[in-house]
C-alpha positions in Angstrom: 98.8 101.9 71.6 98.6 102.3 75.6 98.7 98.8 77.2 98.2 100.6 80.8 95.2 99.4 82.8 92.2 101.2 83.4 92.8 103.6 86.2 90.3 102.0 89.6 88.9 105.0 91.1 88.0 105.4 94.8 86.9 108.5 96.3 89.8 109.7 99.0 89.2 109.2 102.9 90.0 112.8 103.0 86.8 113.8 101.2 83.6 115.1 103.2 80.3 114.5 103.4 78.7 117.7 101.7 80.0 117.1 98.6 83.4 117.9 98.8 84.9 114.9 96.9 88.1 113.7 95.6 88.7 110.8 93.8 92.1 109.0 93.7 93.3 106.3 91.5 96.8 104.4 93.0 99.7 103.2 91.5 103.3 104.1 90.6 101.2 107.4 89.1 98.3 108.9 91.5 95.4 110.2 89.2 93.4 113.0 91.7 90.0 114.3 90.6 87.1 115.9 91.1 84.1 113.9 92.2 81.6 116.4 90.7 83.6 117.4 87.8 85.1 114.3 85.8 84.7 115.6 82.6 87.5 118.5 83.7 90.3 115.3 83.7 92.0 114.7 86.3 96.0 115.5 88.0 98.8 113.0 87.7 101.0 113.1 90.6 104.5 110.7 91.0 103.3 108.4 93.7 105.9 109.4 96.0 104.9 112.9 96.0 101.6 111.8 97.0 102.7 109.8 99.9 104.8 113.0 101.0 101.5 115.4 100.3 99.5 112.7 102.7 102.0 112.5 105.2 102.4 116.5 105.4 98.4 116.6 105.7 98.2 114.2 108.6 100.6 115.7 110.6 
């Protein structure tokens, strides 16, 4: 049995008012999902790759 805690979810700076929404959960994993669709799961990205993906997209 999973002792992890329950992912906190926040929807991403980088999302947009018309409904273009991403929801991120950090930690040492990233959980990335889809506002609008959180019954489809979500991506689990290493942490540091995320850091590397934000850095890239604020270039």
């Amino acid at each position: 049995m999973s002792t992890q805690p329950k992912p906190t979810w926040h929807k991403s700076s980088y999302s947009t008012a018309n409904g273009s929404c991403v929801e991120v959960a950090e930690g040492s994993t990233v959980f990335v999902r889809d506002t609008e669709n959180r019954r489809l799961g979500h991506l689990d990205i290493p942490s540091t790759e995320w850091n590397a993906f934000l850095a890239l997209i604020s270039k």
